[in-house]
C-alpha positions in Angstrom: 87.1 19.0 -47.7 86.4 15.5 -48.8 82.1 14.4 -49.9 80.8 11.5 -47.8 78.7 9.6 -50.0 75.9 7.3 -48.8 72.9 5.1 -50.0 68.9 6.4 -49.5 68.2 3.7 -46.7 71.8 2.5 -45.7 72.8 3.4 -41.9 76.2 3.8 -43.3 78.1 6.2 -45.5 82.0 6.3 -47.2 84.7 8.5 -46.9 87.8 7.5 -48.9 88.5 3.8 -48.3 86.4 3.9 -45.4 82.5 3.1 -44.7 81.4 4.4 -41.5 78.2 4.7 -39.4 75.8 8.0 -39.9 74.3 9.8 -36.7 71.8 11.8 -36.8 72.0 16.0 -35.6 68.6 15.5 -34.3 69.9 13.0 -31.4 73.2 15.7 -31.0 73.6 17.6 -27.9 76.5 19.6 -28.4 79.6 19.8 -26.9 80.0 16.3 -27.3 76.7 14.3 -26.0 74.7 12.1 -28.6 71.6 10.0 -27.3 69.3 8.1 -30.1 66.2 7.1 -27.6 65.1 5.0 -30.2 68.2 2.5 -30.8 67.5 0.1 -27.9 68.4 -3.6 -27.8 65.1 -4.7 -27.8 64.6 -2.5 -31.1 68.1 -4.1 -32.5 66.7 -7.5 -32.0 64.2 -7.3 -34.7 66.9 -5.6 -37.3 70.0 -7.0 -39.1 70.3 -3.2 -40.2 70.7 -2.1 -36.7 72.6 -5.0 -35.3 75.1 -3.9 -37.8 75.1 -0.4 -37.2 75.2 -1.3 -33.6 78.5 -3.9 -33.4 80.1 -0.9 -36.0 79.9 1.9 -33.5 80.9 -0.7 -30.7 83.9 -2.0 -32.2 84.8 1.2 -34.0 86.0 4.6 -33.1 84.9 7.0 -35.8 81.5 7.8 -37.2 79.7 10.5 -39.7 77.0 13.0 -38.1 75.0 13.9 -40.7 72.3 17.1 -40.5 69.3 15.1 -40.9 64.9 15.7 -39.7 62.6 13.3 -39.1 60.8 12.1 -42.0 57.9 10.4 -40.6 54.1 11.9 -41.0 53.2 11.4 -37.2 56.4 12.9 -35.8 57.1 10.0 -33.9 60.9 10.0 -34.9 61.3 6.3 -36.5 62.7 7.5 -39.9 65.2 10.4 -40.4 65.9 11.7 -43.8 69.8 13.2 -44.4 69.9 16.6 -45.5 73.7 17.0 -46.0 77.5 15.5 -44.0 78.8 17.4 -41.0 81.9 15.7 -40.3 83.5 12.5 -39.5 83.8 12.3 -35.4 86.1 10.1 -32.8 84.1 9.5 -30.0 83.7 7.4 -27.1 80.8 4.0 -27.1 78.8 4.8 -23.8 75.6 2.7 -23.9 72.9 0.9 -25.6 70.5 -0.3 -22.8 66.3 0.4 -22.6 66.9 4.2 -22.6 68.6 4.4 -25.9 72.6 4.2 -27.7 74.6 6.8 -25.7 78.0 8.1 -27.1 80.6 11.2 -26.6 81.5 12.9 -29.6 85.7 13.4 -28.5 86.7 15.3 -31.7 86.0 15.6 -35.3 88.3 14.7 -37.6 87.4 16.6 -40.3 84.3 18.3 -41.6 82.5 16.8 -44.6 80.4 18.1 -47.8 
C-alpha cells in the first residue's frame, strides 16, 4: 500500500509521480456518489485554488478521497481538516453548476495510507 502525501492547505496530494486532487468522505455517498454543495462556480470565481482544483478533476480521471471533518467552529462546512488517505479513485466529472461539483466514483485504484 503506497502513503499519499499532501500539504496542510493544498487541495492536492501525491502518489508516486503523480499529484492528484483530494475529496473529502464528508461529501461521499457510497456506492459511488460524491456531491461537494459548497464548490460552485460562483464560489470558484473568487479562488485560483479552486479554479485549479476544479479544471484538475475536469480534465482528469483519478482523484484521492481522503477521511476528512469539518474544521470550522460554526459548523458551516467551509474548511475540512484530513484525518488520513482512503484511496486513489477513477471516476466520472458529472457537474459543477449552483448546486455544487457532482462526480461518480467508478472504481478505486488502490487504497492508500
Amino acid at each position: 500500500m503506497r502513503a499519499a502525501k499532501g500539504k496542510r492547505g493544498s487541495w492536492f496530494a501525491s502518489v508516486g509521480n503523480g499529484e492528484y486532487p483530494v475529496m473529502h468522505s464528508h461529501w461521499y455517498s457510497p456506492p459511488a456518489d460524491y456531491h461537494d454543495i459548497n464548490l460552485t462556480p460562483a464560489f470558484c470565481e473568487g479562488s485560483n485554488q479552486a479554479l485549479k482544483f476544479l479544471k484538475a478533476l475536469q480534465t482528469g480521471t483519478l482523484a484521492i478521497l481522503a477521511r476528512s471533518n469539518p474544521s470550522n467552529p460554526d459548523n458551516t462546512l467551509e474548511r475540512f481538516v484530513r484525518e488520513s488517505y482512503i484511496g486513489l479513485f477513477e471516476y466520472e466529472f458529472v457537474s459543477c453548476d449552483e448546486h455544487g461539483l457532482r462526480l461518480k466514483f467508478v472504481d478505486r485504484v488502490e487504497s492508500l495510507r
